[in-house]
Structures are given as structure tokens and as C-alpha cells.
C-alpha positions in Angstrom: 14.0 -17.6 -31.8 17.2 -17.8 -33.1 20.2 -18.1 -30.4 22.1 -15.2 -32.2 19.3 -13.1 -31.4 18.8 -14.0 -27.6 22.4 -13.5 -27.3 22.6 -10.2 -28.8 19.7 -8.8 -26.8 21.9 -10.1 -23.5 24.3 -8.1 -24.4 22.3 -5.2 -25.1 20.6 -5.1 -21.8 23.8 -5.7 -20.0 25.2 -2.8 -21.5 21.7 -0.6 -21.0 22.0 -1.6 -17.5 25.5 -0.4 -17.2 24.6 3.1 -19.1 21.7 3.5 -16.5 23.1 2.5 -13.3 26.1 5.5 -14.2 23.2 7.6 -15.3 21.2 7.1 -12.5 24.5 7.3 -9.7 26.1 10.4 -11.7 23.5 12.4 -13.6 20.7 12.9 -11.4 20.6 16.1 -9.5 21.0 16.0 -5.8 18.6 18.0 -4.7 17.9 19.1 -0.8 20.9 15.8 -0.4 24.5 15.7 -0.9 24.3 13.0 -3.2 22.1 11.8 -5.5 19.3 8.8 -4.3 19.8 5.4 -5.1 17.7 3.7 -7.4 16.3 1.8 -4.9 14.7 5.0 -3.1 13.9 6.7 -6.5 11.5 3.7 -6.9 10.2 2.9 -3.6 9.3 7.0 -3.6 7.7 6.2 -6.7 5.6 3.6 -5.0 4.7 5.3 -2.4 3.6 8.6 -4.7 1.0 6.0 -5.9 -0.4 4.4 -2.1 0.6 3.8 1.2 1.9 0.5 1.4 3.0 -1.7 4.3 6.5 -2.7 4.0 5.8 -6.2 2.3 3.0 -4.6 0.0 6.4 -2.5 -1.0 9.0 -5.5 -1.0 6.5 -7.0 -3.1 6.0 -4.4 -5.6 10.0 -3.5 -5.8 10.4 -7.4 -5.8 12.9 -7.2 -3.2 13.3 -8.9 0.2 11.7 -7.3 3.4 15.1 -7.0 4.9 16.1 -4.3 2.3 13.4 -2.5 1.9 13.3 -2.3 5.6 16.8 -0.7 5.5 15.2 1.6 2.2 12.5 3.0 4.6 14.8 3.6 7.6 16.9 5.1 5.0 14.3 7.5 3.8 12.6 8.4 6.8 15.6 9.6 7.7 16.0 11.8 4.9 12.5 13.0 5.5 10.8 11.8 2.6 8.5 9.2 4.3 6.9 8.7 7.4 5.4 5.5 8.9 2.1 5.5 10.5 -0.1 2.7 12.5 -2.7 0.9 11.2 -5.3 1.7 13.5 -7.6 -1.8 12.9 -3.8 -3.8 12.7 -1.8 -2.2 15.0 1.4 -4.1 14.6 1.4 -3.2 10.8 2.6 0.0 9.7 1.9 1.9 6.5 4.6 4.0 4.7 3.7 7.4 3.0 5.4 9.9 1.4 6.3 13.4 3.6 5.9 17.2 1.4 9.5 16.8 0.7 9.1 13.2 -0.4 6.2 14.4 -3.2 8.4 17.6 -3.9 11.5 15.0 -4.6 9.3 12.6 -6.6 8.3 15.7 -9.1 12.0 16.7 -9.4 13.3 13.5 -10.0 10.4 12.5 -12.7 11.0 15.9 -14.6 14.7 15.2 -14.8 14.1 12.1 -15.9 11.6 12.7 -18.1 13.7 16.0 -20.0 16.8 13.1 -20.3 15.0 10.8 -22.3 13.8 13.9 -24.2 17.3 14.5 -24.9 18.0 10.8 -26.2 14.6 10.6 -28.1 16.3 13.9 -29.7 18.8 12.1 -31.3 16.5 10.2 -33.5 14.0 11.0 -36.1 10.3 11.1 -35.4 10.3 7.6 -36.8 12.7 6.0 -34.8 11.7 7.7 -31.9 8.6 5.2 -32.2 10.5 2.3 -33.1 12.3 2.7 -30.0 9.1 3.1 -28.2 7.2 0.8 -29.7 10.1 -2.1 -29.6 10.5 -1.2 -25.6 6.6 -1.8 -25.3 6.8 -4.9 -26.7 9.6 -6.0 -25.1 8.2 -5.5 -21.7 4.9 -7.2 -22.4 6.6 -9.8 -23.7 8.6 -10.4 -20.6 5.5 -9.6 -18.8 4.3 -13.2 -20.1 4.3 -16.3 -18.2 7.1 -18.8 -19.9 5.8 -22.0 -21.7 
């Protein structure tokens, strides 16, 4: 690969990352809160739509340390979003599941997410609308790889 090219797709994600984190802290609606959720909650909810996890299955899949996501849940339980609940063969480990208002969040959050992109996809032609998701897919499979 040419070095012009690894630097130039630095740059872009550093400047995706930059548009999303305002998007994300600015754009999102707030919902039955104040202020909008941090990413970090928006993805643990996410998570937790899918499975109860313990907290490490959940560090694991946010790829974040246990201290933090420990400090996520307390956050969110005490929004009301999630609740913990003993593992009745392992009681010292706790699962993590998502509350009605954590579900009713998740679905608010994914359709405002999902009619934003909608809105940038509308700025491009059918044909780069597929470039764009095409090139993203490949991108992440790519980085999906294990390095030589």
C-alpha cells in the first residue's frame, strides 16, 4: 500500500471521528433524559438489546476495561434502563439486562440514527450510495483481519 494512501485514510477517520463524536454528543434526541447518552451507553444498550451479559462478557464486547463499564452499568441502572440480576447457579456473578425503558430507548435511538444516515445517503446518487457502502464493508472486514 502506498504511504500516501494510509496517510490519507488517517486523516479521514480522524476527522469522521470528530464529525461523529459532535453528532452523537449534539444531535441525538434526549429523550425521557436531560441530555443526550453517551456513546458509551448507546452501545452497551445495544449489547444488552441482543443478551444478558455479565459485566466482563460486556467489557469484552465494548473492548473496554471492567472498571468503566462498571461505572457504564451503575450509570444506567440508574437511569433505569438496566437492571442486574443474580446468577442463580454462580451467585457472585451478575447478569445485566435491559429494563421496558431501556428497549423503548434502544428503538428511539436506532430509528434516529437510522433516518440520519438516510439523510447523508440522500446527498448522493444511488450509485455512490453503494460505493460508500460497499467501501465501508470492506473496510471493516479488512480491519477485521488478523495483521501479517
Amino acid at each position: 500500500m502506498k504511504r500516501e494512501h494510509a496517510i490519507k485514510l488517517r486523516t479521514d477517520i480522524k476527522k469522521l471521528i470528530r464529525i461523529q463524536g459532535v453528532f452523537e454528543s449534539q444531535k441525538l434526541p434526549n429523550g425521557p433524559f436531560e441530555k443526550p447518552l453517551p456513546v458509551s451507553q448507546m452501545m452497551a444498550l445495544e449489547e444488552l438489546e441482543l443478551e444478558k451479559l455479565t459485566v466482563w462478557e460486556l467489557s469484552n464486547k465494548l473492548m473496554l476495561e471492567n472498571s468503566t463499564v462498571s461505572r457504564i452499568v451503575d450509570q444506567l441502572v440508574k437511569k433505569g434502563l438496566i437492571y442486574r440480576e443474580v446468577n442463580e447457579k454462580n451467585r457472585r456473578e451478575l447478569f445485566l439486562h435491559l429494563t421496558e425503558k431501556g428497549h423503548i430507548t434502544v428503538n428511539c435511538l436506532r430509528e434516529y440514527s437510522i433516518t440520519f444516515y438516510q439523510r447523508i445517503l440522500g446527498n448522493l446518487s444511488e450509485s455512490e450510495q453503494k460505493k460508500v457502502v460497499d467501501g465501508f464493508e470492506l473496510f471493516i472486514d479488512s480491519i477485521s483481519k488478523p495483521f501479517d
